[in-house]
C-alpha positions in Angstrom: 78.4 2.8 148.9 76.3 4.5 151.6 76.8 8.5 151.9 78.3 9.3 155.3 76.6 11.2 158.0 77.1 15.1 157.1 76.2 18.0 159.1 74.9 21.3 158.8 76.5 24.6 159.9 74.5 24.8 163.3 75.8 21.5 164.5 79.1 21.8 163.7 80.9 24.0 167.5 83.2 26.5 165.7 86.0 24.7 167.1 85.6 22.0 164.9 85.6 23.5 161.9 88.4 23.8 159.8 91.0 25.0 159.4 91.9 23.8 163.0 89.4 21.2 163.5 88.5 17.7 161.4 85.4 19.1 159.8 85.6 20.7 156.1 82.6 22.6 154.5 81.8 21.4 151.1 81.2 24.1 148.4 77.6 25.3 147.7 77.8 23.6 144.4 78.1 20.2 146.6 75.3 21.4 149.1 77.8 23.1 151.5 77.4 20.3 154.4 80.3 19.9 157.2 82.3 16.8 156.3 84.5 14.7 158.6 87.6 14.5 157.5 90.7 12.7 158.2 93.9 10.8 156.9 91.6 8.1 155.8 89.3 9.6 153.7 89.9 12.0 150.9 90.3 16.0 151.0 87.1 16.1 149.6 85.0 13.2 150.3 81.5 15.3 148.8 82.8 14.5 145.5 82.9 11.0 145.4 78.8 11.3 146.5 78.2 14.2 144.3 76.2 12.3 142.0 74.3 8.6 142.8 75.0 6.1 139.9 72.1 6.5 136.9 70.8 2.8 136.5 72.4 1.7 133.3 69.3 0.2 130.8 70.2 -2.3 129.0 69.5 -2.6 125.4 66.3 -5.3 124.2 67.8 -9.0 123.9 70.9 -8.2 125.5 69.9 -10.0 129.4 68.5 -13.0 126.9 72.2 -13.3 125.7 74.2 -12.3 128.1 72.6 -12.3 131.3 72.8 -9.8 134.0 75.8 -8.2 135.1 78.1 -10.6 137.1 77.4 -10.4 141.4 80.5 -10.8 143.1 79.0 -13.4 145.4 78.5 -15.8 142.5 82.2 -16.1 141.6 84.8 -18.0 144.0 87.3 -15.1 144.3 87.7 -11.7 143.0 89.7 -12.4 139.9 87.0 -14.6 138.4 84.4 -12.2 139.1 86.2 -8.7 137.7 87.4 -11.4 134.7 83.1 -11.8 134.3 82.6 -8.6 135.1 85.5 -7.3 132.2 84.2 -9.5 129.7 79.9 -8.3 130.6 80.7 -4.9 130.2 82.8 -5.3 126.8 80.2 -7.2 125.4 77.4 -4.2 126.5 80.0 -1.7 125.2 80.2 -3.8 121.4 76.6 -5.0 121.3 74.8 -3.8 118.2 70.8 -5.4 118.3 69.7 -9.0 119.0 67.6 -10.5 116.6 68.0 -12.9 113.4 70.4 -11.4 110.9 68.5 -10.3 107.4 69.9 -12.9 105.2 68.2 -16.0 107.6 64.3 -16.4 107.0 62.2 -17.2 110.2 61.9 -21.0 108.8 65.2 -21.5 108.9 65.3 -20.2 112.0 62.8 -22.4 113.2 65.1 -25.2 111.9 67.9 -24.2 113.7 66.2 -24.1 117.3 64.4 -27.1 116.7 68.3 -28.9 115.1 70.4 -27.3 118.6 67.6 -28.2 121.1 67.6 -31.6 119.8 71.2 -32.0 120.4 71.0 -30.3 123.9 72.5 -26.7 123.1 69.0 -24.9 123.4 67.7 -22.2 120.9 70.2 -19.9 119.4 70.3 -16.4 120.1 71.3 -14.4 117.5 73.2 -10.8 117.9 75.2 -8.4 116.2 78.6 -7.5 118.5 82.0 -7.0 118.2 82.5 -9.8 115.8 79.7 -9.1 113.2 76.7 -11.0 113.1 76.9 -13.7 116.3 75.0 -16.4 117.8 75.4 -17.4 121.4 73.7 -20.7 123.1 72.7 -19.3 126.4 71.0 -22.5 127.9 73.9 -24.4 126.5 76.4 -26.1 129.5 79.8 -24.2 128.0 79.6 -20.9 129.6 80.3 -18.3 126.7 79.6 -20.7 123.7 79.2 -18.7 120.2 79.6 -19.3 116.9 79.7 -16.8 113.6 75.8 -16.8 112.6 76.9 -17.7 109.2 78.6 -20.5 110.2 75.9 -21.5 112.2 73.3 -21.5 110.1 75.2 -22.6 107.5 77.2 -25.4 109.0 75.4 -26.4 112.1 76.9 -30.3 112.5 80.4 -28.6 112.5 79.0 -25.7 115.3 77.3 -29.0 117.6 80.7 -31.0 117.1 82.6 -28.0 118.5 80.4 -27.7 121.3 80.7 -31.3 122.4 84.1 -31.1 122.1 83.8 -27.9 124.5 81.9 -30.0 126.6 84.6 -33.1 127.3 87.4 -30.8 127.6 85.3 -28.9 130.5 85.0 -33.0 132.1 81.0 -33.0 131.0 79.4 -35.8 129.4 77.0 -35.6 126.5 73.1 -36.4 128.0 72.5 -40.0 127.2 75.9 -41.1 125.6 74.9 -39.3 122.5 78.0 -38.2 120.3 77.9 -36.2 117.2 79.2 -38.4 114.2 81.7 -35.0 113.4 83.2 -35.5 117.2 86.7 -37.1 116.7 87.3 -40.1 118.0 89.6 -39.7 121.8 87.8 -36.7 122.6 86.0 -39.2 125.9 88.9 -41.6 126.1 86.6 -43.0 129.1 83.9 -44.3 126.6 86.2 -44.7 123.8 87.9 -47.7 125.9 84.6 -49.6 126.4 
């Protein structure tokens, strides 16, 4: 939001001023500029300019995981972006560190990127948020995909199987045909029937 054109107390003819005329003078504390002002804008419209927005830095790892904040123009109408938008800025507000949890070495680690990558998910991302200690898949095609870390690490076959079923019930195909064995059969009734 742009500031609007203010004046000073030389510009303003004496007639305009208030209390008779549209233009209000702000207090010193708000630089004491004339301000137009009208039924459409507020009583005192220096306060909503008082201060510009301080750009928010964002913690390290938290852009890896969860991207940058949502742009309106990305987003077909305005509930799906302030839904984004909601969900961004709860996941800022709860966000703890990025970064494997202590219990995990960096072998297993290197395991686990090299097991999800192979199965199309892309290298985990692990983070510590609302939820405890969380992985999230951000190269993955389910927008949003996480898993508990321990379960993840743990129980990775049962974390890919839930992602593939994530996958048909948003109408994508697995790459190449390739189904995990742990997928239940009917998920792709479409392949199923062949």
């Amino acid at each position: 939001m742009t500031k609007p054109k203010t004046f000073t107390d030389d510009q303003i003819p004496a007639h305009w001023k208030a209390p008779y005329g549209p233009y209000r003078q702000a207090p010193p504390m708000y630089g004491g500029e004339w301000w137009f002002v009208n039924p459409f804008t507020s009583a005192e419209p220096w306060k909503r300019f008082a201060h510009e927005p301080i750009p928010v830095t964002l913690p390290d790892g938290f852009v890896d995981i969860f991207g940058e904040e949502p742009q309106f123009a990305d987003f077909p109408d305005s509930r799906a972006w302030t839904t984004a938008r909601n969900h961004w800025e709860q996941n800022l507000k709860q966000f703890k560190g990025a970064g494997r949890p202590l219990w995990l070495s960096v072998e297993q680690v290197a395991e686990l990127d090299a097991l999800y990558t192979s199965w199309g998910m892309g290298k985990p991302r692990f983070y510590g948020g609302r939820y405890g200690e969380m992985v999230r898949w951000p190269d993955s095609q389910v927008q949003d995909f996480e898993d508990g870390a321990y379960s993840a690490a743990n129980y990775p076959h049962h974390t890919i199987a839930r992602y593939q079923i994530d996958l048909a019930q948003n109408g994508v195909q697995v790459e190449d045909g390739k189904r995990h064995p742990f997928v239940p059969p009917g998920v792709w009734p479409a392949e199923d029937a062949e």
